[in-house]
N, C-alpha and C positions, 0 to 999 in steps of 0.2 A: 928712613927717607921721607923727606916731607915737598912738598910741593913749592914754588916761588914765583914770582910774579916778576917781570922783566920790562923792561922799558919799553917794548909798544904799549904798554896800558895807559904810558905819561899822556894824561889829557884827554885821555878818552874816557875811564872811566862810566862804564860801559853798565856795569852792575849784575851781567846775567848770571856770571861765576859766582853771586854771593846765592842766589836763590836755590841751584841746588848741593849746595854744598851742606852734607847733612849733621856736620857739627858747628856749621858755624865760628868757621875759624879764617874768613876774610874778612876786613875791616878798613876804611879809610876815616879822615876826620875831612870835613869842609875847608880845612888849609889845606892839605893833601892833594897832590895832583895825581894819584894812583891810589887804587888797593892794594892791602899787602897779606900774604898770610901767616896765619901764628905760626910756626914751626912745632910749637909744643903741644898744640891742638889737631894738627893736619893730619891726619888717619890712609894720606895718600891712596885713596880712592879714585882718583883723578877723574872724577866728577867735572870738577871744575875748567882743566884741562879741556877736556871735549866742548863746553860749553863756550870759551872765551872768544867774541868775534874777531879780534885782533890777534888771536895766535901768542900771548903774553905770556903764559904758564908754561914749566918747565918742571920736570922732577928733580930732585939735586944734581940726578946722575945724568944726565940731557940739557941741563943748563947750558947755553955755547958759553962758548969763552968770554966772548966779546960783553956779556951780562950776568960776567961770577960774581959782579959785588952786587947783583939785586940780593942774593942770599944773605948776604948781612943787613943791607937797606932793609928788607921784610922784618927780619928778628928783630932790629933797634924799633921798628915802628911800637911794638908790644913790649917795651923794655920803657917804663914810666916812673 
């Protein structure tokens, strides 16, 4: 299970979820209008989670419905 970042982040991009997150597996680029996290890196700690002031982080298994394709928008962001 890895963690995923859902549409209230769009445009906020907030940044508190990268600071404790303790592998370093959020990321955005300056065209980006969100962070996104690696799936392949994400140690599901949910560090991050507790941290986001917009409420954007979700576990796979808590994702709502309404933002099951942030879980693939995440993966393609780290897919170059």
């Amino acid at each position: 299970m890895a963690y995923v970042i859902a549409e209230p982040c769009i445009d906020v991009k907030d940044g508190a979820c990268t600071h404790v997150c303790p592998v370093d597996c959020i990321q955005t680029s300056d065209e980006s209008r969100q962070y996104f996290i690696d799936p392949s890196r994400c140690i599901a700690c949910r560090a991050c989670e507790l941290y986001c002031p917009v409420n954007a982080i979700f576990s796979t298994w808590d994702l709502p419905a309404k933002w099951r394709a942030s879980e693939a928008v995440n993966a393609s962001f780290f897919v170059r």
